[in-house]
Steps between C-alpha positions, in 0.01 A plus 500: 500500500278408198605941395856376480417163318305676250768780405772247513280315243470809296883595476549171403349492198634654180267698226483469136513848363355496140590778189333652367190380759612620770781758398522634166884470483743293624679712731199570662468126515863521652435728758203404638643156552641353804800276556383157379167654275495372131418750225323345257547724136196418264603506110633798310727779451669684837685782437700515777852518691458295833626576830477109684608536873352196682450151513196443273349303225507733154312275250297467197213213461796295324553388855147272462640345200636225383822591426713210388514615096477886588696504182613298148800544319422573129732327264342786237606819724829291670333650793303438796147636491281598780203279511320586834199756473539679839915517476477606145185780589589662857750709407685738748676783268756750612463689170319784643745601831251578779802530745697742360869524301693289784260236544393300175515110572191355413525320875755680798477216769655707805429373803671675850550141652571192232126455365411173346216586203343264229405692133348255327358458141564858363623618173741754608653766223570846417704641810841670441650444849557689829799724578796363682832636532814337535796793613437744243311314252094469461356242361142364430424157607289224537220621250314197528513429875728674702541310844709651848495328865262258352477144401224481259330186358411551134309207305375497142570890424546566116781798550560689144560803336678691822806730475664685249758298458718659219603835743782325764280731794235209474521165644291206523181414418 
């Protein structure tokens, strides 16, 4: 009895998986997770194109934050400026394809069955989109996050510079 308490206990329980710590990449991170796991992305620059496919936490340490004036508006710029140390400095960037010519979103959330993940506190740029086609037609979407049979939760994610946007074959950002 006290055999099945203890690895009921132990399923129960969801890891934090730490990069570069633990894993050097975030992938890695990614795979090694478990539904339910949080990956927990230290500051700096990722070059990467991510494959999500379960229900877990993807964050930076923005998500220990205070994060009620994550940005200001600057009446100099007319802009909003990013204000928040770990959004502004973990940076996932699809600039460097390390999936190949089809797949370039900076995050493909593809899950078999409707997965529910949370990205959190990320600066996300750089990706071109993945290939779709529609009859005859191919087209690159989603360079920025690219989400199918999922229902992701995104919160405080500074999404720029994603997409070529001037050739009709790329969509969204």
């Amino acid at each position: 009895m006290r055999l099945i308490l203890l690895i009921l206990m132990s399923v129960s329980y969801a890891d934090v998986i730490h990069v570069p710590a633990d894993y050097s990449t975030i992938q890695e991170g990614i795979d090694a997770s478990i539904e339910g796991d949080t990956v927990l992305v230290d500051q700096g620059i990722y070059y990467e194109n991510l494959i999500l496919d379960k229900s877990i936490t993807l964050t930076s340490n923005a998500i220990y934050d205070d994060l009620t004036e994550w940005y200001e508006y600057s009446t100099t710029f007319s802009q909003y400026e990013l204000t928040n140390d770990n959004i502004a400095n973990t940076v996932i960037s699809g600039s460097e394809s390390t999936n190949g010519e089809i797949f370039q979103s900076v995050i493909l959330i593809n899950g078999a069955d409707c997965i529910e993940p949370l990205i959190f506190g990320f600066t996300i740029k750089g990706g071109s989109g993945t290939q779709t086609e529609e009859g005859e037609a191919i087209y690159f979407r989603g360079g920025g996050i690219l989400s199918n049979n999922a229902l992701p939760e995104m919160h405080y994610n500074y999404i720029l510079d994603n997409a070529n946007i001037e050739d009709d074959l790329y969509a969204g950002g």
